[in-house]
N, C-alpha and C positions, 0 to 999 in steps of 0.2 A: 489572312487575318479574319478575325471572326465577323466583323462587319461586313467583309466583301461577303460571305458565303446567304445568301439568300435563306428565308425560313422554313421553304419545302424544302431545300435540300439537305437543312440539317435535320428535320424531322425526317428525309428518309434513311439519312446516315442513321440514327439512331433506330429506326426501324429495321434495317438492314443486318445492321450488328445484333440487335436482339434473334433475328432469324435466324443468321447464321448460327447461333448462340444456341438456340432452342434445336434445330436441325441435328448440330453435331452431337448435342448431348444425348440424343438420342441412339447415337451409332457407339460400336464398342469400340472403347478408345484401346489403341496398343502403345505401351509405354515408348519411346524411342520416334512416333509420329509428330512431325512439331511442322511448326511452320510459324516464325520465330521473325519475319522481318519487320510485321508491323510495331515491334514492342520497344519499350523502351526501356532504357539500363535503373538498373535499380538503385534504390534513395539512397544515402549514404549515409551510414547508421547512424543518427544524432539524434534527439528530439525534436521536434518542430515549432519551437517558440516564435524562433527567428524567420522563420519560413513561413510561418503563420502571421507575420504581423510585417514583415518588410518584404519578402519573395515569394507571393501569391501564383507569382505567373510563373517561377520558375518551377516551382512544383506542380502546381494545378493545369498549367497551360494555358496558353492565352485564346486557344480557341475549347470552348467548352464542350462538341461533339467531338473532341479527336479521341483516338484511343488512348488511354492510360491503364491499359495491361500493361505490365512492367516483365522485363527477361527474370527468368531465374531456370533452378536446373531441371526444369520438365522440359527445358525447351530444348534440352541440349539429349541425341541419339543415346548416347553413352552412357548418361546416368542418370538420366530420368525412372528408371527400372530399380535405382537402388536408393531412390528417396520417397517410394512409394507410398500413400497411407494403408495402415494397414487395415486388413478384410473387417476388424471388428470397430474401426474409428464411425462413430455415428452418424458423421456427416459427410463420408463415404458417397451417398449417391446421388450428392450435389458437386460431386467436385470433378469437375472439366476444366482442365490445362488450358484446352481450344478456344475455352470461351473469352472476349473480347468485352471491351463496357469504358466508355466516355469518361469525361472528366467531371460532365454533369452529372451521370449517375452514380460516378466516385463520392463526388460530394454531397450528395442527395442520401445515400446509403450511410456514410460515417455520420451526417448531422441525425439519420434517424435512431441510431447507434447513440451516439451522444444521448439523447432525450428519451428515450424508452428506455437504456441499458446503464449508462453512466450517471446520469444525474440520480436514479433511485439507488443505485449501489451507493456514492457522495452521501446520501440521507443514512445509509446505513451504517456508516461509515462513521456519519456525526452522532448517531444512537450509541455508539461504543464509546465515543469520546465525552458525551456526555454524562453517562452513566461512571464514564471512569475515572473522570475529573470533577466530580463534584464533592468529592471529599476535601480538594481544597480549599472551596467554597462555605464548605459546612463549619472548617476551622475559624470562619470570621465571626460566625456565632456560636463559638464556645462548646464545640462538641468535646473539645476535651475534657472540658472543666466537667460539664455534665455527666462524664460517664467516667470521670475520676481518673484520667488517665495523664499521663507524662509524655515527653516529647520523646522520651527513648520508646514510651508504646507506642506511638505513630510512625515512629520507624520501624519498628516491629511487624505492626501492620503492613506499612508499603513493602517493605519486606517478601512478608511472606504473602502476599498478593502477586508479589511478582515472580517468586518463587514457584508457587503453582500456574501462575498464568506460564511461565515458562516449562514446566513440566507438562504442560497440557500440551504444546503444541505440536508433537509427533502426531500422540494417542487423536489430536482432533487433525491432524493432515490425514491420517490412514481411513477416517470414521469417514470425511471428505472422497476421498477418493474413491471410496467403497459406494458410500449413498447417492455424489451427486453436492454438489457446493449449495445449486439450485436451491438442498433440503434442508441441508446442516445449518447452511449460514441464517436463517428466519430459526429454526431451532433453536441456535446458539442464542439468539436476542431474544426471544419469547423467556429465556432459561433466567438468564442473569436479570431481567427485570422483574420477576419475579424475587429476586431475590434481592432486588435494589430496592423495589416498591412494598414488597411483602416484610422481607425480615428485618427491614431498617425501620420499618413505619412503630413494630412495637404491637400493641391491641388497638391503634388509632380505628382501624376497620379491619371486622372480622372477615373472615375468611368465607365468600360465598359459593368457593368450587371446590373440588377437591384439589388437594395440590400434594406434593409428598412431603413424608414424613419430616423430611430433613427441613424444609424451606419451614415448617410449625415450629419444630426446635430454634433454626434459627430465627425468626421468630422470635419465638420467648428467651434466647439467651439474649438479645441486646440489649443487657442495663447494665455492663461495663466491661473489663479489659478482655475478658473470654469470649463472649459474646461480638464483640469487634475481631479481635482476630478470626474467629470462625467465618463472621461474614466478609472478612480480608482475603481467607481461603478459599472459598467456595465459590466468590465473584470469578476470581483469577481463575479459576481450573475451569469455569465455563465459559469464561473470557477467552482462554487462549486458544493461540490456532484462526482465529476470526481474520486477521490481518493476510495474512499469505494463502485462505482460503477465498478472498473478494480478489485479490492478485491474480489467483488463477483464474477464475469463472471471467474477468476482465477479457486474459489471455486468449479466450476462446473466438474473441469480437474484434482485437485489434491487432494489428501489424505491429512488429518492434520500435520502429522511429513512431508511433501511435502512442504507446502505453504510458513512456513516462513521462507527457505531457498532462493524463490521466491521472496520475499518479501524485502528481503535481500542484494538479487539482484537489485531490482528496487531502493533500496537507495543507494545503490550503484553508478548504471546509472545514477540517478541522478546528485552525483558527478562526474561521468565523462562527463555528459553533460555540466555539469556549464564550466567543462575543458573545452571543446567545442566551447563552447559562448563565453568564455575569448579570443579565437584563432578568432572565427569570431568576435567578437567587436572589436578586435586590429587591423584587416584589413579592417571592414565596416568603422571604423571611422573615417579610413583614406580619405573618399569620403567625409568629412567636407567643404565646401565651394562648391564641385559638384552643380551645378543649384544654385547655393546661398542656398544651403539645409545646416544645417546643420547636425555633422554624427552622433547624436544619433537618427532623423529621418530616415536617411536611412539603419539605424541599425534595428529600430522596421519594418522598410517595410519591410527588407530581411527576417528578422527571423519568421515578421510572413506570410511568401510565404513559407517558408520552414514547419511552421505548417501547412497552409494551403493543400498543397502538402499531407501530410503526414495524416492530415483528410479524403482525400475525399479516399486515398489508404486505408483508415483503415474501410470504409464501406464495402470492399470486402475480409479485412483480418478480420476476426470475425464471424465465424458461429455462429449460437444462441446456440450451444449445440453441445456433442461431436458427437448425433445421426443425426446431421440437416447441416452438412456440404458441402452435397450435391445440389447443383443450378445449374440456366441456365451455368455461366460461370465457374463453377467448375464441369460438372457430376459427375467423379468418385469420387468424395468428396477427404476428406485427409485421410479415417480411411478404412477399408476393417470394414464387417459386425462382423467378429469374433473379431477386435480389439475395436471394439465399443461397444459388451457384454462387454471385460475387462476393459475396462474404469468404463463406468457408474458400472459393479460389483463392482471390488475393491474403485470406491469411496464410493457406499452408504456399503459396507462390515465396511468400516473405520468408516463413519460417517452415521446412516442411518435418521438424520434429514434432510439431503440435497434430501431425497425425499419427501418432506412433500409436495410442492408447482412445479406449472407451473413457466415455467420461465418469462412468462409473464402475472402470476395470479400478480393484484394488489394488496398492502392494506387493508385490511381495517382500521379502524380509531380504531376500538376497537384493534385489534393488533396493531398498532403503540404506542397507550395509554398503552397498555400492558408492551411495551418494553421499550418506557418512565419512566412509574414508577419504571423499574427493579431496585432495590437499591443497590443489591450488584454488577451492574456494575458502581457502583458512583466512590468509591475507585481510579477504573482506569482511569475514567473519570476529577479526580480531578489531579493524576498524569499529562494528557494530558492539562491541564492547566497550571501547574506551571512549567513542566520539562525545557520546553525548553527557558521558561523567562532569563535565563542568559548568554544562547548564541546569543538569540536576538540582540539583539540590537548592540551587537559589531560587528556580522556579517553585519547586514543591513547598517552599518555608515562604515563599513570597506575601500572602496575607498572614499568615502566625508574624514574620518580622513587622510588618504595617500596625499589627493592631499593638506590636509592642511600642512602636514609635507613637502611641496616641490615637491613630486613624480608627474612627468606628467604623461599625459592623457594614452599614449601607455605603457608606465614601470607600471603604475600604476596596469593595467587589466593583466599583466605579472604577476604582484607580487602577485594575490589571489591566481595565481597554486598551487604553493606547497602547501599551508592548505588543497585545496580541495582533490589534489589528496591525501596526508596523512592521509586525512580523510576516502577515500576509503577502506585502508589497516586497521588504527583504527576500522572502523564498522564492518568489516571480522571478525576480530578478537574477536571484542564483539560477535558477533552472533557465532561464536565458541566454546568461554569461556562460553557462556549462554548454549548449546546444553552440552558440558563435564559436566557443573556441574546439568541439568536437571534443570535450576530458571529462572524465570523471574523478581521478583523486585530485587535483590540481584545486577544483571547483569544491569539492567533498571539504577539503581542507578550511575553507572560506569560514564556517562555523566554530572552530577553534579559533580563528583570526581574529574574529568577531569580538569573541568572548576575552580573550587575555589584555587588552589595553582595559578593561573596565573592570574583570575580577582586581587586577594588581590597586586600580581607583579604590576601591572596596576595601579592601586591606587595609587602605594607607588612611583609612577614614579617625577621627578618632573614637574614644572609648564613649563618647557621647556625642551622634554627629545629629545635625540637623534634619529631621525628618523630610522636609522635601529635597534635599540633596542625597539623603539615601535612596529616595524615592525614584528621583530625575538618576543617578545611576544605574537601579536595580532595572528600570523601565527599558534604557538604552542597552544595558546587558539580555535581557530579555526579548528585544527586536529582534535579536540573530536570525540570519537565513537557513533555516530548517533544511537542512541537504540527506533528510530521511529517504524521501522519495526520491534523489539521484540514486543512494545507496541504495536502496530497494529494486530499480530499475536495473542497477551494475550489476549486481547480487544474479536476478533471474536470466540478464542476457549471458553473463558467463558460467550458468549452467548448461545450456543447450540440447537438454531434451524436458521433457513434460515430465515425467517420473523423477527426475534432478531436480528439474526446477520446483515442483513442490518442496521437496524433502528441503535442498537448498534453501529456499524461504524460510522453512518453518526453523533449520539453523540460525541463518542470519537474524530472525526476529530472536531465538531463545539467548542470541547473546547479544542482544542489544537491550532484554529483560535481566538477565545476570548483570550487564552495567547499572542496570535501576537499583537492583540489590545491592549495589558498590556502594553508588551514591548515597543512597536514602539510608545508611550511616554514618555520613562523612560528615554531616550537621550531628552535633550528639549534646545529651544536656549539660555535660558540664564545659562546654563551648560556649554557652548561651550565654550574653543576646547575641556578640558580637562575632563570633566563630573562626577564630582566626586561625588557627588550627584548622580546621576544615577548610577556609579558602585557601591556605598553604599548597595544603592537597591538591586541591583545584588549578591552582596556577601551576603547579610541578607534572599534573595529567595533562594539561593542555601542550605545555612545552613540549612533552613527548610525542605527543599528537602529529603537531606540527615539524617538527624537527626530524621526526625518526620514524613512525608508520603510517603516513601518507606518502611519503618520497618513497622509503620503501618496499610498498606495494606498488607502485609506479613501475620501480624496475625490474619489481619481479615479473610482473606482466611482459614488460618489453623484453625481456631474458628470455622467456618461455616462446613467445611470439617468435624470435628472431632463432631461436632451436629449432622449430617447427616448422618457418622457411625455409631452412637448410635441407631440413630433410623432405619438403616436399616437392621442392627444384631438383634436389638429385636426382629424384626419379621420373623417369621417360614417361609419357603421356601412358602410356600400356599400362607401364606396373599402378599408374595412380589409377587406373582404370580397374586391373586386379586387387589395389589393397580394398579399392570401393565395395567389390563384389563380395571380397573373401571376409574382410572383418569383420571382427566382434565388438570392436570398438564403438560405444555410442554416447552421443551429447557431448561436451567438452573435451573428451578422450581421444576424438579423431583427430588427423593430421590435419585434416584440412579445416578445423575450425581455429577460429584467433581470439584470443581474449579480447573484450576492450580495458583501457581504463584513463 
């Protein structure tokens, strides 16, 4: 027990370990060399909610100097040689099998992971959601009315927002791959605030840098429905791709049972950023008649000065890699040499396809083709289409229906808090309940659940309902547990190599943007106020949902999985020894990988 162990000798256990550490990396390692008895069996793939808040000791250990190297297959003669990283992966010449590292320096390394690498990604995270949600905000003060537009323009708009943001997200995975996320991702935010603070603002302030062409145009189109759509296009095609490009640069820093606790986190942030913006729109808006502006203009100026700001910060928070930290305005980097072996070790020890590529090797066409055709990532992909169709639309019209019920402009932006923040404690708790019971469509499902006892309430309302009982519905239908980020975590573990797993991302976001495109006309104006016709919809996607492509994908998973044992027990220790060596087969394609779901 850790008490008995005296304090010089765990300070020399720890100094011992680091020598040996520092010794062997210095000798040339030959693949098939292990020495494999101090280690311990590896986590079992689930998130760590549960492990983090009730099972400390059973993952962490109860003594803090022991080892927690974990087994995986460098350790094993046989196939260590065929899960090799390869000559051009960048963090190549930190990565030693041999090396050894505590429980304290486990923990010491992720929490500084956490606060240098995760928490400023989480801010960048909330720059996109801010910027992208503030058009709901803007509807409490009358942007329609003001730029002469109809409720079928605003679907329009979301529309084709989503339309391009979803056409983007190849063209910005390949730019990604190519440059470096490090570069793209602070690019992407610099881009779209410019065009959230510049061309939404009007002539409020001239222009005192050069900027291009197109951002002056748009610009000068915003005084009605052309002018809006253009800036509905041009947001979304530099919007997209941002989501499953922070996904991978993530990738780089954590372990699988790591990431979609992360992940987690960022839907999270999300909701409390919306909080955020609900606080700043009630106070920006108040600058309504300011210069004869009015304040959902001086709303999009502010918020996107605050992206802006927080772009050009986020070119100097973002090393390219956990070995590359290091630059003019940072020497000592963030990592010491011995913490940057256990990084890059224990991620490719967890996952050793994340050594397959440079971080800034791009493309090529015949792999993206590859990951295209994958079909058993469809399933998920069909999921990311339909899940979220029945929150849609009540979300996005949720202040346009408020302010028809009576609620002004300032109470109006008050009364989204409670769902969002509700909503934050709901997603916790999903991704909790997911990690206890080790599933992902079971748990995925949970947000359709959510949603249809309260859309059918909705429905049955009548033709004139009382404003706080639409209110006290629409709030409890809006709490749902966001199971974006289980899905996003399902999505990248069952692609299983780094070249998939972008491509695969940047699918599963393009059709969970094609669902936004479903939705954001399924409210339409001659529905209006009451929409019953469109909740119809709603309550008939949900039942599908639930009834038929959750369970569905379930078995297909388990179908495939249980194909895949058959054929990987038939064969004798040898042949799985030779298919290892011989094949072509890579990321989800091998026999020895297993879906989760």
């Amino acid at each position: 027990m850790m008490s008995s162990i005296p304090v010089l000798e765990k300070k020399s256990r720890r100094a011992s370990l680091a020598s040996a550490s520092s010794t062997i990396s210095k000798e040339v390692f030959s693949p098939g060399l292990t020495f494999a008895d101090d280690l311990l069996p590896p986590i079992a793939e689930s998130a760590q909610f549960s492990n983090l808040l009730f099972r400390r000791k059973s993952i962490h250990g109860e003594d803090p100097d022991a080892v927690a190297t974990r087994r995986s297959v460098y350790d094993d003669p046989v196939l260590a040689k065929h899960y090799w990283p390869a000559e051009r992966y960048e963090n190549l010449h930190r990565f030693d099998p041999r090396t050894r590292w505590t429980f304290a320096e486990e923990r010491a390394i992720v929490r500084k992971i956490d606060w240098r690498v995760m928490i400023w990604a989480a801010i960048s995270f909330s720059a996109l959601n801010l910027d992208r949600n503030n058009l709901t905000q803007a509807n409490s003060d009358n942007i329609l009315g003001d730029l002469g537009l109809t409720t079928n323009d605003f679907n329009l708009g979301n529309s084709i927002f989503r339309i391009t943001f979803l056409a983007a997200e190849l063209p910005s995975q390949l730019v990604s791959k190519r440059v470096g996320p490090d570069r793209w991702i602070p690019s992407q935010m610099c881009m779209w605030c410019m065009f959230t603070s510049r061309a939404k603002e009007e002539s409020i302030i001239k222009p005192r840098m050069l900027i291009s062409a197109i951002v002056n145009l748009a610009q000068f189109w915003l005084s009605g429905r052309s002018s809006f759509l253009v800036c509905r296009a041009l947001l979304g095609f530099i919007q997209g791709g941002f989501i499953p490009d922070l996904i991978l640069y993530l990738s780089y820093y954590y372990t699988k049972t790591e990431l979609p606790i992360r992940l987690s986190f960022f839907w999270m942030s999300m909701n409390l950023c919306n909080i955020v913006g609900s606080f700043i729109a009630y106070g920006v808006l108040h600058l309504s008649g300011h210069l004869g502006k009015a304040g959902w203009r001086w709303l999009f100026l502010v918020e996107g000065l605050i992206t802006l700001a927080i772009g050009i910060a986020t070119f100097f928070m973002m090393p390219p890699s956990p070995t590359q930290s290091r630059t003019w305005f940072r020497p000592n980097g963030w990592f010491t040499e011995r913490e940057e072996t256990i990084i890059v070790t224990r991620v490719l020890r967890d996952d050793p396809s994340k050594g397959d590529m440079h971080n800034r090797e791009g493309l090529t066409f015949k792999r993206l083709w590859t990951a295209v055709c994958d079909y058993d990532l469809w399933p998920v992909y069909i999921l990311g289409l339909t899940f979220n169709i029945p929150i849609g639309p009540p979300l996005t019209y949720l202040t346009l229906s408020l302010k028809e019920l009576g609620f002004g402009t300032f109470e109006t932006n008050l009364l989204t808090i409670p769902s969002t923040a509700i909503g934050i404690l709901t997603m916790f708790l999903a991704s909790l309940l997911s990690e206890l019971v080790n599933d992902r469509a079971c748990i995925a499902m949970l947000e359709d659940l959510w949603a249809l006892p309260f859309l059918i309430a909705i429905y049955c309302l009548p033709e004139n309902p009382n404003p706080w009982v639409y209110y006290g519905l629409a709030t409890a239908l809006l709490s749902y547990p966001t199971v974006q980020a289980i899905q996003v975590g399902w999505c990248s573990r069952n692609s299983g190599a780094v070249a998939s797993r972008t491509v695969n991302a940047s699918l599963y976001n393009m059709f969970v943007q094609a669902g936004s495109v479903i939705y954001a006309n399924i409210y339409v104006q001659d529905d209006a106020p009451r929409y019953r016709r469109g909740n119809r919809v709603l309550i008939a996607v949900t039942c599908v949902n639930v009834i038929v492509l959750y369970p569905a994908t379930k078995a297909y998973y388990i179908w495939r999985n249980t194909l895949r044992d058959k054929k990987w027990k038939a064969m004798s220790p040898t042949e799985q020894a030779q298919y290892l060596e011989t094949t072509t087969d890579i990321g989800n394609r091998r026999l020895d990988f297993r879906f989760a779901h």
